[in-house]
C-alpha positions in Angstrom: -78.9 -47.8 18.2 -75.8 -48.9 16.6 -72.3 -48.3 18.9 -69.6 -45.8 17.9 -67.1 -47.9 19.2 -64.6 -49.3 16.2 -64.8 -53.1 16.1 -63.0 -53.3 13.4 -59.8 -50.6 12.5 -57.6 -51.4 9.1 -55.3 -48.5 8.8 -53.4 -48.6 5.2 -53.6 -52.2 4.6 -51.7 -53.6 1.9 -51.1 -56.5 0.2 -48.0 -57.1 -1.8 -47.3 -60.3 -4.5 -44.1 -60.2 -6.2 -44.7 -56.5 -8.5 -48.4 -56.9 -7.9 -49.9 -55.1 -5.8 -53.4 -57.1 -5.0 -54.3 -54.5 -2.0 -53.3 -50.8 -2.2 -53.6 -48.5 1.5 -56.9 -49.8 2.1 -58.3 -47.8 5.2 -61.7 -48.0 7.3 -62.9 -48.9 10.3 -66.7 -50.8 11.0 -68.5 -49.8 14.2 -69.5 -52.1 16.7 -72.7 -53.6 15.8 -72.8 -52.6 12.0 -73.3 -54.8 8.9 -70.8 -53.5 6.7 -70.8 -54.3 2.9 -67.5 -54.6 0.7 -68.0 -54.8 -2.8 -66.5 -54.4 -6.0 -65.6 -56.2 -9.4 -63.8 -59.3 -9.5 -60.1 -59.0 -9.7 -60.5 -55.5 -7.2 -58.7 -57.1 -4.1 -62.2 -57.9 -1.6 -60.4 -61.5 -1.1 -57.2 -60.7 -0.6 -58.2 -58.2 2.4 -60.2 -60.7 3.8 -57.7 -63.2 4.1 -55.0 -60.3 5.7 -58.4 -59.9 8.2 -58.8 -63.6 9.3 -54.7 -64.5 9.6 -54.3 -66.4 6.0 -52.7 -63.7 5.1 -49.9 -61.5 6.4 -50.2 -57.5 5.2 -47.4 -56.3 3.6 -48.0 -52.8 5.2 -50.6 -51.5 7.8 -52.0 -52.5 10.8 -55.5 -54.5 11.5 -57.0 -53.9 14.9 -59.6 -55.9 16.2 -61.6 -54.4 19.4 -58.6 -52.6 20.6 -56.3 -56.0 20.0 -53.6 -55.8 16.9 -54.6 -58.9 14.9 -52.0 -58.7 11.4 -49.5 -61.3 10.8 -51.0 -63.5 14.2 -52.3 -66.2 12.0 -55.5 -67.8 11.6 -56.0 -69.2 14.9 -55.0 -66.4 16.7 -57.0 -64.4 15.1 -60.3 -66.7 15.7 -59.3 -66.7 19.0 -59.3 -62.4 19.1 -63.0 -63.5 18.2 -63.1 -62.9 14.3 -64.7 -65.7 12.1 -65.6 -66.4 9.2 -67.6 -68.2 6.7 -66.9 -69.3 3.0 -68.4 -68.6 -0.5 -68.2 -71.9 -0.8 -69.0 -74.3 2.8 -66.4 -77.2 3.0 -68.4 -79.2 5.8 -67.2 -82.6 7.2 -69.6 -84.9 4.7 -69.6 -87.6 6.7 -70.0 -86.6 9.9 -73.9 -85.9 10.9 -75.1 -81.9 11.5 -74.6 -81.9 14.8 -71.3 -83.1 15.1 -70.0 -80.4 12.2 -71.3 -77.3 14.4 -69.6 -79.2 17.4 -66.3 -79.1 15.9 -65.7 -76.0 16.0 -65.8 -75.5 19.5 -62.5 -74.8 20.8 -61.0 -74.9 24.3 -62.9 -78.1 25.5 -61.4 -79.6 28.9 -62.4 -83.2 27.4 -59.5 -82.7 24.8 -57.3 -83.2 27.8 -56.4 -86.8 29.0 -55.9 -86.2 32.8 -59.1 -84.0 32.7 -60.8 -87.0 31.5 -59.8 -88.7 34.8 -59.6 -85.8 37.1 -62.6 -83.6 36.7 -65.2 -85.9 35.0 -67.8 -84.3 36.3 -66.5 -80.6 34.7 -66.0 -82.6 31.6 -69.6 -84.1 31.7 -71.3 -80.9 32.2 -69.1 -78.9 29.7 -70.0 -81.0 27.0 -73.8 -80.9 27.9 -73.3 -77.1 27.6 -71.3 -77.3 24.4 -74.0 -79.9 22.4 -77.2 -77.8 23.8 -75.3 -74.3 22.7 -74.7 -76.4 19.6 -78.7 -77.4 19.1 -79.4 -73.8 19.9 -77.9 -72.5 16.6 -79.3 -75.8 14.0 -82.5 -74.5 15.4 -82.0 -71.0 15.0 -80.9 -71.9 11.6 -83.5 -74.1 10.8 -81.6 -77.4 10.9 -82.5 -78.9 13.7 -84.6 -82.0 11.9 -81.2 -82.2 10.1 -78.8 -82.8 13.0 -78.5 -86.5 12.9 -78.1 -86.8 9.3 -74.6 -86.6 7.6 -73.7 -83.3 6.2 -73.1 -84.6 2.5 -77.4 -85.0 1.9 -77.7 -80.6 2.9 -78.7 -78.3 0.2 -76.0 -75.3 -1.2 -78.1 -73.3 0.7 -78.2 -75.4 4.4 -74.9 -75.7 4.0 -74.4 -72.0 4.4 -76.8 -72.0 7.4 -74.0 -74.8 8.8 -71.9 -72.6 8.2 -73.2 -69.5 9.9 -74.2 -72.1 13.2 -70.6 -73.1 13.0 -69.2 -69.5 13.5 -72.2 -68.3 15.8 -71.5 -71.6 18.1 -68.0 -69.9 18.7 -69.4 -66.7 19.9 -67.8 -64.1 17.8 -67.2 -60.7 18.0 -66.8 -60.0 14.3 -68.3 -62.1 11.6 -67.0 -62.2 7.8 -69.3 -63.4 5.0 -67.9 -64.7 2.3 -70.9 -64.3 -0.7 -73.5 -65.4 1.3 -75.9 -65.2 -1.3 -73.7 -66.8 -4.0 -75.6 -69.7 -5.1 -78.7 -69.6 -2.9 -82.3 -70.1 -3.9 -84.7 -66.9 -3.1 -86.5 -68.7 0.0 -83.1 -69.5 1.9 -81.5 -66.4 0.7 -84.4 -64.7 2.3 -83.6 -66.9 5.4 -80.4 -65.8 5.3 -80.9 -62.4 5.2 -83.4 -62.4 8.2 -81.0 -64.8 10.7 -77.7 -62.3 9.9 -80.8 -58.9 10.5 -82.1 -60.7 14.0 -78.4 -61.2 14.8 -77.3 -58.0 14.4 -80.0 -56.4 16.4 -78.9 -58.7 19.1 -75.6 -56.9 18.8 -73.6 -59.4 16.6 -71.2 -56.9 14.2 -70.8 -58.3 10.3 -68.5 -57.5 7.6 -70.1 -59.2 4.1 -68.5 -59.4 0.6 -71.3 -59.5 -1.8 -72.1 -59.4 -5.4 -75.9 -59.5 -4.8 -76.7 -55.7 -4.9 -80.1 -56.4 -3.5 -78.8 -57.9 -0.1 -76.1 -55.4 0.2 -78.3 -52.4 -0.2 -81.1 -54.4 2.4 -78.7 -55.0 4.7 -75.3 -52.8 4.6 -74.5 -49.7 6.1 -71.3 -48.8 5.6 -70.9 -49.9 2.0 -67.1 -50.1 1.4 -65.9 -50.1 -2.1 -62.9 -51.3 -3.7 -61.2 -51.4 -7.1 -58.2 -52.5 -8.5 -56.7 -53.0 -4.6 -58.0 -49.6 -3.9 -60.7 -48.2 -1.6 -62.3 -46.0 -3.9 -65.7 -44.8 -1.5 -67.4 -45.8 1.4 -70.9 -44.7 3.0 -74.5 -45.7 2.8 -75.4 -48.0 0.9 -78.1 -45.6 -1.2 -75.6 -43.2 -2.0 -72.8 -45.3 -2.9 -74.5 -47.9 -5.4 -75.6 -44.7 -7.7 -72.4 -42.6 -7.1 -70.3 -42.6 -10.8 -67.1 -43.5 -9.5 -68.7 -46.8 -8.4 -71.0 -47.6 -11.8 -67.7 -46.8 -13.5 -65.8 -49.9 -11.5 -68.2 -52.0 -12.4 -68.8 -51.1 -16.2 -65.6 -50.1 -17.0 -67.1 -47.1 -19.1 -67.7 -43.2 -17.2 -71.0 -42.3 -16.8 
């Protein structure tokens, strides 16, 4: 049973570029432990409102609220630190470094970063980073990556590198996780994969906000579907309702139905 607690509040969120106006008053707010969708044609302002979500962006107007904490304008790393990630429509991993070491990364807060730690409290050091590399082996095998750890990052897949991706965020334990297209690109098997790791997440609790062009994985998946056009929320509700409703067909085709 899905919390009525708002993770996630945006109240009249806009998004101002010179005379353009790439977000327009967009308002909603995703209960803990949903999978909420967000769709819409190119050009309608999805991107733009992530990036105000994460910290890229700061909103011109509104407020962003993230489990109670005001998150808009902090900046990116503030913002990951509220416990909002992300992942991208397109994974950037280190392609050098092996598997392991890119889900490692991304752990934040590690007392080895400091020198006199190193010196002072070995032992805390040791044992945090034992912690740190078996939480990061955890997620590769949740993901199904784990025969991949040791090898550099460059040799994965489009697809494996999304799973990196998703073991990256997950590693950081989030509160709110944004994906970026996650089916953009993706063969059927590991899209499939895909959409069962984010399902057995979210039953454990784990709250998702997904932008999505694959109308098959949103209406699998999503519930609330949010919809936006030209910077504007235009409808928002289950995903069976929303995908046939006019106003949304007309967004897309550009014709009334």
């Amino acid at each position: 049973m899905k919390s009525t607690e708002s993770m996630l509040v945006v109240d009249g969120v806009g998004k101002r570029f010179g005379g353009h106006q790439a977000v327009d008053g967009v308002s909603f707010h995703l209960a803990a432990g949903a999978i909420g969708g967000l769709i819409g044609p190119n050009g309608a302002g999805k991107t733009t409102l992530f990036n105000c979500l994460v910290g890229f962006l700061t909103p011109t107007s509104g407020t962003i609220t993230l489990a109670g904490t005001p998150i808009a304008g902090r900046g990116a790393y503030a913002v990951f630190q509220a416990g909002l990630a992300r992942t991208f429509q397109i994974p950037r991993p280190f392609p050098e470094m092996s598997v392991l070491d890119n889900v490692l990364v991304a752990t934040a807060g590690q007392l080895g970063e400091r020198f006199w730690a190193n010196w002072l409290q070995p032992a805390r050091v040791r044992a945090q980073e034992r912690e740190t590399r078996e939480s990061a082996r955890y997620w590769l095998d949740f993901f199904g990556l784990s025969k991949l750890e040791d090898q550099p990052a460059r040799v994965l897949s489009g697809g494996q590198r999304k799973l990196l991706d998703l073991a990256r965020v997950m590693v950081t334990d989030p509160r709110l996780v944004l994906l970026d297209e996650p089916g953009a690109g993706v063969n059927p098997a590991l899209l499939d994969q895909i959409v069962d790791k984010v399902s057995t997440l979210n039953a454990k609790g784990v709250t998702f906000l997904i932008i999505e062009h694959n109308m098959d994985l949103v209406a699998s998946l999503c519930n609330p579907v949010m919809v936006m056009a030209q910077g504007a929320l235009i409808m928002s509700g289950p995903a069976d309702a929303v995908l046939k409703d006019p106003r949304v067909i007309e967004a897309y085709l550009g014709t009334p139905v």
